[in-house]
C-alpha positions as CSV (number, residue, x, y, z in Angstrom):
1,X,-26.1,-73.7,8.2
2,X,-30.0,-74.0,8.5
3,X,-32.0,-71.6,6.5
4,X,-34.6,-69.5,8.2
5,X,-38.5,-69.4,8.5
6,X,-41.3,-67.2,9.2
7,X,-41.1,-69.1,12.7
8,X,-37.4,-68.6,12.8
9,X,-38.1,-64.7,12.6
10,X,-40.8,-64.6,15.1
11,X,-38.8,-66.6,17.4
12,X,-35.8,-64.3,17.1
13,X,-37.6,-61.1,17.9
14,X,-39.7,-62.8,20.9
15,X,-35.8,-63.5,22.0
16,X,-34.4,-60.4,21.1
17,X,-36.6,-58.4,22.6
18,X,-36.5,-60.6,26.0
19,X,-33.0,-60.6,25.9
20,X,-33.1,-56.5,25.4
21,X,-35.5,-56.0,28.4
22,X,-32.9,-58.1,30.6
23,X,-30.3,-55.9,30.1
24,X,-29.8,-52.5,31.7
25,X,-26.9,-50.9,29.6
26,X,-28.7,-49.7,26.9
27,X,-32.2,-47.8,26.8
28,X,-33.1,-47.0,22.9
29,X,-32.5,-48.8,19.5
30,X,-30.0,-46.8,18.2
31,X,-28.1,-48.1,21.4
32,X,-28.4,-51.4,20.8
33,X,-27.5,-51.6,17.4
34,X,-24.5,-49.8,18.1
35,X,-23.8,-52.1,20.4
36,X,-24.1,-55.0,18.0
37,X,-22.4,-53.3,15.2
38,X,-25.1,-53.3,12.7
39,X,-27.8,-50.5,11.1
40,X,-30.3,-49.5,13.4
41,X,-33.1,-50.0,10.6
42,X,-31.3,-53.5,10.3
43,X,-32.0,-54.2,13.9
44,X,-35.7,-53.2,14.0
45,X,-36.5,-55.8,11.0
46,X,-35.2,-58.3,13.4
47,X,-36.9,-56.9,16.2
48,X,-40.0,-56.7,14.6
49,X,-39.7,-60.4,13.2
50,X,-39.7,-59.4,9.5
51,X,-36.2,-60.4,8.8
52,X,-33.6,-62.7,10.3
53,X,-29.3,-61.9,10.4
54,X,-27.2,-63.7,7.9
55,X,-23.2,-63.5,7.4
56,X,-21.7,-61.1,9.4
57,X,-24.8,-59.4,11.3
58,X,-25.4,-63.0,12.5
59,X,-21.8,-63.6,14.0
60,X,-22.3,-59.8,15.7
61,X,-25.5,-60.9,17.0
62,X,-24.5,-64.5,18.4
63,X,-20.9,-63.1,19.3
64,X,-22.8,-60.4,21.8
65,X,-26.1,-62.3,22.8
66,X,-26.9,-65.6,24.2
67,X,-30.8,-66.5,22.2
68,X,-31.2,-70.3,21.4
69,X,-32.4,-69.1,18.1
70,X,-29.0,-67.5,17.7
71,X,-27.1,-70.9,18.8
72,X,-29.4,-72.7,16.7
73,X,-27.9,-71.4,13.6
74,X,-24.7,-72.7,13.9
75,X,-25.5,-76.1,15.3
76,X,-23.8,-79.3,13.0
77,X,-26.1,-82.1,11.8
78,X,-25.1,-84.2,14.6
79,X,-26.3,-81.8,17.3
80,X,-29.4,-81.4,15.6
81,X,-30.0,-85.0,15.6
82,X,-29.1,-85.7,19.3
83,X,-31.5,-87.7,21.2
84,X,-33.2,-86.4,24.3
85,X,-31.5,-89.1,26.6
86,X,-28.0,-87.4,25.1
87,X,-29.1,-83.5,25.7
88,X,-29.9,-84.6,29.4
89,X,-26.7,-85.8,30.1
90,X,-25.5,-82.7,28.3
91,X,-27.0,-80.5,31.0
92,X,-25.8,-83.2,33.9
93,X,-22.6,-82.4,32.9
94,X,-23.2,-78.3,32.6
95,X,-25.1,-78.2,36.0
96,X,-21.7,-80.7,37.6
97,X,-19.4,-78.2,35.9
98,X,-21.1,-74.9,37.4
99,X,-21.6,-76.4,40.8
100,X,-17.5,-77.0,40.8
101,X,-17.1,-72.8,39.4
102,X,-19.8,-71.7,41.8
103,X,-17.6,-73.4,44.9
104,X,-15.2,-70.6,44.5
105,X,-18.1,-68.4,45.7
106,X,-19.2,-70.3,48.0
107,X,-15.7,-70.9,49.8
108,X,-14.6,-67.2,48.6
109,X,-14.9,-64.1,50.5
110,X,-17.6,-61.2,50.4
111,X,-16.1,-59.0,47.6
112,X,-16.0,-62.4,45.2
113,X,-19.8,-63.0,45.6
114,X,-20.5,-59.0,44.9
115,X,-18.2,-59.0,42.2
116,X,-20.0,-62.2,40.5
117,X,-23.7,-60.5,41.2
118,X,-22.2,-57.5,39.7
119,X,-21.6,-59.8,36.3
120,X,-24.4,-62.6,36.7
121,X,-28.3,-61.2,36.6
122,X,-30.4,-62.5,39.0
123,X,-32.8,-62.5,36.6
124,X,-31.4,-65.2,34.4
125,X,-30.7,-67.6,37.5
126,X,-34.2,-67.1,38.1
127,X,-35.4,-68.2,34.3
128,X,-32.7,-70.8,34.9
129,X,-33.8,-72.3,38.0
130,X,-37.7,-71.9,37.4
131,X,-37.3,-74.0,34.2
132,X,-35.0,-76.2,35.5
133,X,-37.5,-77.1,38.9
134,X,-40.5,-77.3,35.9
135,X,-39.0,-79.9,33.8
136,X,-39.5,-82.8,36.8
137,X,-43.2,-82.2,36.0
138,X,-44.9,-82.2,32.7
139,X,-47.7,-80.3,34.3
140,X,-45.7,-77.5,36.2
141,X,-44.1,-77.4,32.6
142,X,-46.8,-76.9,30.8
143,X,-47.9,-74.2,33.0
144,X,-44.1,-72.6,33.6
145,X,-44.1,-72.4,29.4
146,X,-47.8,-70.7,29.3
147,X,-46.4,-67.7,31.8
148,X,-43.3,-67.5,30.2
149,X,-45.3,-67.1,26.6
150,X,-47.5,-64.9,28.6
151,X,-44.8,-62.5,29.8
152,X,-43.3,-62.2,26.1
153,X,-46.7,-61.3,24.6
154,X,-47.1,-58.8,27.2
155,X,-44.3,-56.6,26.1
156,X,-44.7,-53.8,23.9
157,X,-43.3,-53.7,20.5
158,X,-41.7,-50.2,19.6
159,X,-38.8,-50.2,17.7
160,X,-38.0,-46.9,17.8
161,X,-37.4,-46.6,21.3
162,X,-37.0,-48.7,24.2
163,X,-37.6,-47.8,27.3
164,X,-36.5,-50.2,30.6
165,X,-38.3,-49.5,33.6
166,X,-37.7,-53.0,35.2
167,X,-41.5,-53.6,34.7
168,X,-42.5,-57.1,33.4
């Protein structure tokens, strides 16, 4: 397992607290570290970038939210050494694989598509399909990451309380 950095924390609350304002569950701290299982003091050290999870918080926090950072941790030496030519073909193969699930949908009847905008937020097809329309163009890229940054650093920090107004 990789040890973390100062740039591991900061990436992990930049995440977290992306990942937070995504969801629509939960509206204070105290929620969400319920949710995950761990102390609520515990939580804002992560939130706040001072500390990163080890041991168990770290299998509650990657077991219950999807951050690279997260994923990251548990990656073997050979993943970590893939080439970019072999992550490519990775996502091929994920992008042939949902466009097989996403034909039930497609072929399925109205209550099937409610029930899967119910589960999936449109929010992260969004993120999904605006990064994946950048990456043809190292320009659009390089612009797509500078908003996304943008919106991040935007986002007030409070760890006491969170408040989601749908707002970004």
């Amino acid at each position: 397992m990789k040890t973390s950095n100062n740039e591991d924390k900061k990436q992990l609350a930049i995440q977290l607290r992306a990942w937070v304002g995504q969801q629509r569950e939960r509206r204070t701290w105290k929620q969400w570290a319920d949710f995950f299982g761990i102390k609520e003091k515990t939580l804002g050290g992560y939130i706040q970038g001072k500390t990163f999870p080890r041991g168990d918080n770290l299998k509650r926090l990657q077991a219950k939210a999807s951050l690279p950072i997260l994923r990251h941790q548990n990656e073997s030496e050979i993943e970590r050494k893939m080439t970019s030519e072999q992550y490519a073909r990775r996502v091929e193969n994920i992008l042939q694989q949902l466009a097989k699930e996403l034909n039930y949908f497609k072929s399925g009847k109205r209550e099937d598509r409610e029930v899967f905008r119910k589960i999936v937020m449109g929010e992260d097809v969004g993120y999904i399909i605006s990064l994946l329309k950048a990456l043809f163009d190292e320009d659009t890229f390089q612009n797509w990451i500078f908003a996304a940054q943008y919106k991040f650093n935007r986002r007030k920090n409070d760890s006491e309380k969170l408040v989601l107004d749908g707002s970004r």
